[in-house]
C-alpha positions as CSV (number, residue, x, y, z in Angstrom):
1,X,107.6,-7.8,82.4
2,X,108.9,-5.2,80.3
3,X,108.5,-6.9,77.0
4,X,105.2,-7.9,78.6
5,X,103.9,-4.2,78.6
6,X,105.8,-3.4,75.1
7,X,103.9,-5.5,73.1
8,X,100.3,-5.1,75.1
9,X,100.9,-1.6,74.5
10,X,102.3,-2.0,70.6
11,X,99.0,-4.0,69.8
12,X,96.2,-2.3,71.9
13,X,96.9,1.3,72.4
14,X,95.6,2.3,69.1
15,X,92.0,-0.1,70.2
16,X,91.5,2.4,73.3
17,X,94.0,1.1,76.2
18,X,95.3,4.1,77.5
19,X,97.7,2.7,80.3
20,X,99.5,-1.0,80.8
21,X,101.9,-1.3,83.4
22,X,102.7,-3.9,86.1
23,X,102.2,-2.9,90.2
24,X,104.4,-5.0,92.3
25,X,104.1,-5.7,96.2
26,X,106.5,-3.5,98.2
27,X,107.4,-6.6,100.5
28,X,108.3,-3.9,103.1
29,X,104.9,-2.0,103.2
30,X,100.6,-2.8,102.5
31,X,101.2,-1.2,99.5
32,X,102.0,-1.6,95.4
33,X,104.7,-0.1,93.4
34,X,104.9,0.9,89.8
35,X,106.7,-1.7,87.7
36,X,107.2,-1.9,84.3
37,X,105.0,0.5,82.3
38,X,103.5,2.2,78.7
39,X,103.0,5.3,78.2
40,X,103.1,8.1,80.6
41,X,103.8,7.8,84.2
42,X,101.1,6.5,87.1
43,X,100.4,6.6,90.6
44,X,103.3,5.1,92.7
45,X,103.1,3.9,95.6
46,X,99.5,3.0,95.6
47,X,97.3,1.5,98.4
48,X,95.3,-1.7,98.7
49,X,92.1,0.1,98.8
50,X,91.8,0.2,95.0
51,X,91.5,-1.9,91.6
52,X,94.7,-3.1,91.6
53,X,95.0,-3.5,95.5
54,X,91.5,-5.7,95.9
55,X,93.0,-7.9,92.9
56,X,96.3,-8.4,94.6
57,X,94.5,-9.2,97.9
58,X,91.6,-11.3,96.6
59,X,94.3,-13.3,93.8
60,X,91.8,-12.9,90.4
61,X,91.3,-10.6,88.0
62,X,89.3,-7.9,88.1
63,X,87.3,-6.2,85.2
64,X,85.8,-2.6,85.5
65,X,82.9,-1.6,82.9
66,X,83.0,1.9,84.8
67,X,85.0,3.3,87.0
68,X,83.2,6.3,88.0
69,X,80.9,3.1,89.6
70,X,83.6,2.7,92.5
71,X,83.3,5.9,93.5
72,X,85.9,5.9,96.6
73,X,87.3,2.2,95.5
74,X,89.0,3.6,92.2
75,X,92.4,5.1,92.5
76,X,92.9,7.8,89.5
77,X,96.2,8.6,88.2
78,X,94.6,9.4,84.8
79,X,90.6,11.3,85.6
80,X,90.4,10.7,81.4
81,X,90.2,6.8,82.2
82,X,86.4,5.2,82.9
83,X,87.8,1.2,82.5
84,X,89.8,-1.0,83.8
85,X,91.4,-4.5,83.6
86,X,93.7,-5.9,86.4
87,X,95.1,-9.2,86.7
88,X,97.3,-10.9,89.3
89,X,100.7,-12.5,88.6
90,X,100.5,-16.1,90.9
91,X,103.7,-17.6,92.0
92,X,104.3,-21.4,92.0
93,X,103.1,-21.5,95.5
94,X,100.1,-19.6,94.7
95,X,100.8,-16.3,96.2
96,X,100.4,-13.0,94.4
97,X,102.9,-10.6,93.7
98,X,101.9,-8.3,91.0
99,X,98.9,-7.5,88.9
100,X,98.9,-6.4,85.4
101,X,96.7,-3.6,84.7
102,X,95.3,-1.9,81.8
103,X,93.0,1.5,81.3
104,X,90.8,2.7,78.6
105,X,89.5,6.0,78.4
106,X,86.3,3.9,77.2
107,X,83.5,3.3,79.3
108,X,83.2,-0.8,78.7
109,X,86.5,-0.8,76.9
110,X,87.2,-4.8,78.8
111,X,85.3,-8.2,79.4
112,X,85.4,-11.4,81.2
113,X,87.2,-12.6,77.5
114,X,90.1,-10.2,77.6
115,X,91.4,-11.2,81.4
116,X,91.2,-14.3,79.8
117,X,94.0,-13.4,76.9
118,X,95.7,-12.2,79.5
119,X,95.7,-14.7,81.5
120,X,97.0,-16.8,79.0
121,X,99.7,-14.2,77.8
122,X,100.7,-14.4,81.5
123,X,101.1,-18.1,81.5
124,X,103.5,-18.6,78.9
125,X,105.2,-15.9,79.9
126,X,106.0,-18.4,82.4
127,X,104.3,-14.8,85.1
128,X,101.3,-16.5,86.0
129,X,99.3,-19.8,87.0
130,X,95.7,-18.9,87.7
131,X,93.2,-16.9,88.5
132,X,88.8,-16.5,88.1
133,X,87.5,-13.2,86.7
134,X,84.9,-10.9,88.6
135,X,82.8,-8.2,86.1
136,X,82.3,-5.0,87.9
């Protein structure tokens, strides 16, 4: 995971992402945990209510235009950010434990074809095995 978020971050921070990290499942509570991350710290522990929490619970990624659009659905660690990207890390036995998230102080900063590269950066990271996208 970390090398993961070291080289999102190398190649996209300068192209507007503001924030990678990885949020894992605290198996002990309904709630995520800061993994892995780039560049300043985040939010930690952080409910299902939010982004990240509705992708872990529904298992696909999730892509934000706007976040100022969820009003009380959007968890801000950062007020600067205004979109998001989360995806889910699937286990073999198609559970999720993680999601991969990205923010962009860019109002439309992510599409559909970006949790797709991800997706596939997931994969052969040997992180992930699926997921469908959903454009907020």
């Amino acid at each position: 995971m970390r090398l993961i978020v070291d080289a999102i971050w190398e190649h996209l921070h300068d192209d507007g992402v503001s924030w990678v990290g990885f949020y894992l499942k605290d198996p002990s509570a309904e709630q995520l945990v800061l993994g892995p991350r780039r560049d300043k710290p985040a939010c930690s522990p952080i409910g299902l209510h939010g982004v990240c929490g509705r992708c872990y619970g529904e298992a696909r990624p999730i892509v934000v235009r706007d976040v100022t659009a969820l009003a009380g659905g959007y968890i801000a660690c950062d007020p600067r950010d205004r979109a998001e990207i989360v995806v889910p890390l699937i286990d073999a036995s198609g559970a999720c434990y993680a999601v991969l998230d990205l923010d962009s102080f860019d109002v439309g900063a992510f599409e559909s074809d970006d949790a797709v590269q991800l997706l596939q950066v997931l994969r052969r990271a040997g992180l992930q095995s699926g997921g469908n996208t959903l454009i907020i």
